[in-house]
N, C-alpha and C positions, 0 to 999 in steps of 0.2 A: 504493500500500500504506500501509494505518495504521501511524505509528509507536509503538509503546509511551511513555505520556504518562512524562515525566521526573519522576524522584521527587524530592519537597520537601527543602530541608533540613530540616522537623523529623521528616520520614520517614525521612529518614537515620536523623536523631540515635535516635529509638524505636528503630532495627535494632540500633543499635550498644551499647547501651546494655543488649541483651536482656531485656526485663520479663517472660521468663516467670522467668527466674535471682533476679530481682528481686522478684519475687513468693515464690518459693518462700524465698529468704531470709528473708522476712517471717514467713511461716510457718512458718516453723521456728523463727525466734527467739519467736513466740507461744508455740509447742511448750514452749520451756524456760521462760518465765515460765507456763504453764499446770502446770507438774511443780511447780512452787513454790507454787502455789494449792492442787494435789490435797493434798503434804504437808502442808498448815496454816498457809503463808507469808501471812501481808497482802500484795495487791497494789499497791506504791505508786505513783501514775500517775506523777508525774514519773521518775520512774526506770524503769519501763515505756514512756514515750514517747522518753525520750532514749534511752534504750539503742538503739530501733527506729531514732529519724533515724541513729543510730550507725552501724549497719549496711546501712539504703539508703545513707547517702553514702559507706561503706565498697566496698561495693560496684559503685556508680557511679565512685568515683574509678579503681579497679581496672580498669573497661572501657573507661573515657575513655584512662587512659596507655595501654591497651594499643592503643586504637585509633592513638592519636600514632605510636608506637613502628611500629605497621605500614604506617602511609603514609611513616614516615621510611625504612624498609626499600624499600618498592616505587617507590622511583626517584629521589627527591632530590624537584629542584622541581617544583613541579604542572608536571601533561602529561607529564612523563616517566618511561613507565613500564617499566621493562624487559621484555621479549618474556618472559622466562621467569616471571614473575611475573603472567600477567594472568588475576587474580582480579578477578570481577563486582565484589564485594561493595567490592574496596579502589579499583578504579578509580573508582563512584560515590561514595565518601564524600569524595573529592577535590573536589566541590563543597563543602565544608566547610570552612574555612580552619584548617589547622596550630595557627600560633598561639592563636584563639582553642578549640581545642581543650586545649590545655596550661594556657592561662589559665583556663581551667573547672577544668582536674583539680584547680588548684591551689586554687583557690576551695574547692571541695569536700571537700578534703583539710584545708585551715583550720577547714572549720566543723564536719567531722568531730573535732579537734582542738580546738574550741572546745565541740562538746559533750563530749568525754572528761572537760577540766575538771571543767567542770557537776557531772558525774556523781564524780567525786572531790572534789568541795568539798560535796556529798550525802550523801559518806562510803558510795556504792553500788559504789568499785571500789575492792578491799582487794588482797592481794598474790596471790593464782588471779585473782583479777579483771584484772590486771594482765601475769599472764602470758596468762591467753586473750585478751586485748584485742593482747597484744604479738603472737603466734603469727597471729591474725585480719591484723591490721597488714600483717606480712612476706609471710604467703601471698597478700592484694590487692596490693599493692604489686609484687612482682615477680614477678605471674602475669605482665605485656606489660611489664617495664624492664627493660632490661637491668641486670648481664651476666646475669641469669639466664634472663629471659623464658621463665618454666616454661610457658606457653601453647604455643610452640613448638620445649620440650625432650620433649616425651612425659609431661610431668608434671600439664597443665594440668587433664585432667581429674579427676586425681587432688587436688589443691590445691584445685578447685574441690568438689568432696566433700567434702573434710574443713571445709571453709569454712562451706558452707552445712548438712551433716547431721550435722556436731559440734561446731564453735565457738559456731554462732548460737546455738543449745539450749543451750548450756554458760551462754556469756552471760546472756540470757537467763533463764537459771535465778541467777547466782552475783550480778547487779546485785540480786534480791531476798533472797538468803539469806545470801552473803558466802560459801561454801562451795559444795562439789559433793556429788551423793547418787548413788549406785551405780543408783537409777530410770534416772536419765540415761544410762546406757551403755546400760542395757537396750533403752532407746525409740530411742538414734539411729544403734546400730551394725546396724540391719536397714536403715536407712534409710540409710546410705552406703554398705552393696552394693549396694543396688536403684538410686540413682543413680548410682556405677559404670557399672552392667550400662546404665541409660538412656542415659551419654553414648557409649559401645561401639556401641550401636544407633545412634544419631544418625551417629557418624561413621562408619561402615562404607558409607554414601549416597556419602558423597565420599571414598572412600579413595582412588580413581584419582587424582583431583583435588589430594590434598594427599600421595600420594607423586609427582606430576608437580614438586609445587610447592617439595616439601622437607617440608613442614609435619610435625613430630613430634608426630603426636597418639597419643593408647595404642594405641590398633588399629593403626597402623603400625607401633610400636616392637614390638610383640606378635607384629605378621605375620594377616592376618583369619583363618587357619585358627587356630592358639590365641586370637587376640581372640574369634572366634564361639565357640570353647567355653568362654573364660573370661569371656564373658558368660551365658552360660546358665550356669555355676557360680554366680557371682553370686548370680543372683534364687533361686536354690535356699537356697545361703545366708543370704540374707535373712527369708527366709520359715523357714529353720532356727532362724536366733536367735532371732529371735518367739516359737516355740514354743517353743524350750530357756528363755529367761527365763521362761517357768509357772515353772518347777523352782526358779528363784533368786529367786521373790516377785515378778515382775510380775501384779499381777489380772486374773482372765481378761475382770472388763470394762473393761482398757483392751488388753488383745490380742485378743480378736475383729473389732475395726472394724479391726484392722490385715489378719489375716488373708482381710477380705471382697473384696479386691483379689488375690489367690490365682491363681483361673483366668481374670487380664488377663495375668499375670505370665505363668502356662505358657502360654498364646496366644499372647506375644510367645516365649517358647523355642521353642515350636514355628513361628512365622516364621521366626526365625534358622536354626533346622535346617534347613529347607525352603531355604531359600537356599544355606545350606552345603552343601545335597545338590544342588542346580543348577537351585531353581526358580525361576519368574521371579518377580523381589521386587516388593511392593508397597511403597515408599519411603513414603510418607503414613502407609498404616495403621500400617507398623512403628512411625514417628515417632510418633504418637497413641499409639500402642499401650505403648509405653514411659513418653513423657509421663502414659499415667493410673497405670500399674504402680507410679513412685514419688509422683505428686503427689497419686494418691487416695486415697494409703496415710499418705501425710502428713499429708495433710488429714485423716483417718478419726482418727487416731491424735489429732490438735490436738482436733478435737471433743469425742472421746471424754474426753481429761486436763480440759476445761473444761466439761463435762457430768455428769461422775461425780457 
């Protein structure tokens, strides 16, 4: 019998590191420098580029500890891994050495710190700047350290929301302008139910798996009968506030390209319910299926602010 080929370590490191989180980071902190364009901000690249490494190695630092943090959990020294803890994903990164895992964060975390400077000797982060930069900080940081490790208190997904569909845009926006504008809630509180509702969907695949294991993810702490309806609330929501900011002055051509992801959004509600009522799930599609509901609403929405 063929054995399945062993995965690299820089195959690891991609897993661990998640680049689609990564990605959409990205996109979103474009998002809030793109609101600062539409109102009439000059774009200034140094402060657009730093802000950016700001928040990839913000958010890599964030998934390196946590990675540490969960191999230090599942057993002590390598090879031993406790019987009740055995997770695919943490047994293979064990090919990884600890140390220099930690040695990385820290790396990462200096240079993320070494651009915050930069960007205050720019005179690009004032006292909101400061405090979003500080809030961004707390919630990477002790998504995987303890004591708090929100990743496996039920909060992670919710930290992780707030990180990427309102900090980075805040960011983003406040490194060009020194201030915050009422645009910004408009554009990113659609976009943190729909991501929400996306991590709900993802983790309800392996709810067995991480109520066997302990893991407090929101679907757990929620229980999947309210998680499945307080994901399909969600995307309702989301697609709510989009259309209630008309009312409060968002233009309708930067809410249509938002709206054009609409019937991905009820496709995926109607997966969910279908499952909820006992049909058999399609794990892949759902995951797609969510993945475009918030990332092409995201994206639509980035286009649109730097198109207008």
């Amino acid at each position: 019998m063929n054995q399945p080929p062993t995965p690299t370590n820089f195959r690891l490191f991609i897993r661990f590191i998640h680049p689609w989180m990564l990605l959409a980071g990205i996109v979103s902190y474009i998002l809030g420098s793109g609101i600062a364009r539409y109102l009439g901000f000059a774009i200034l690249d140094i402060r657009f580029w730093g802000g950016m490494l700001a928040v990839i190695l913000l958010q890599l630092a964030s998934y390196l500890l946590k990675l540490y943090y969960d191999l230090e959990e599942a057993g002590g020294p390598l090879g031993q891994i406790r019987r009740d803890l055995e997770d695919i994903d943490k047994i293979s990164a064990l090919r990884i050495s600890k140390p220099s895992i930690l040695f990385l964060s820290f790396t990462v975390l200096t240079a993320g710190a070494a651009i915050t400077v930069m960007l205050v000797a720019q005179g690009a982060i004032h006292f909101s700047g400061v405090l979003i930069l500080g809030a961004a900080f707390l919630l990477s940081f002790f998504y995987g350290v303890p004591p708090l490790r929100l990743a496996h208190k039920g909060y992670g997904e919710l930290s992780e929301a707030v990180l990427i569909s309102s900090l980075f845009p805040a960011l983003g926006f406040i490194i060009q302008t020194g201030d915050l504008h009422r645009l910004l809630a408009m554009v990113t509180f659609p976009l943190l139910a729909l991501f929400l509702a996306m991590r709900l969907a993802q983790s309800l695949e392996h709810y067995g798996r991480d109520q066997k294991l302990a893991h407090q993810t929101m679907m757990i702490v929620l229980g999947w009968q309210r998680g499945m309806r307080f994901h399909n609330v969600l995307i309702l929501i989301g697609y709510l506030l989009l259309v209630m900011a008309l009312t409060f002055g968002l233009p309708w051509s930067l809410t249509w390209p938002g709206l054009l992801t609409l019937p991905v959004g009820l496709f995926q509600i109607f997966q969910m319910t279908r499952i909820a009522n006992g049909g058999r799930p399609s794990w892949r599609l759902l995951r797609l299926t969510s993945l475009a509901t918030f990332g092409l609403t995201l994206y639509f929405l980035t286009l649109a602010i730097w198109t207008v």
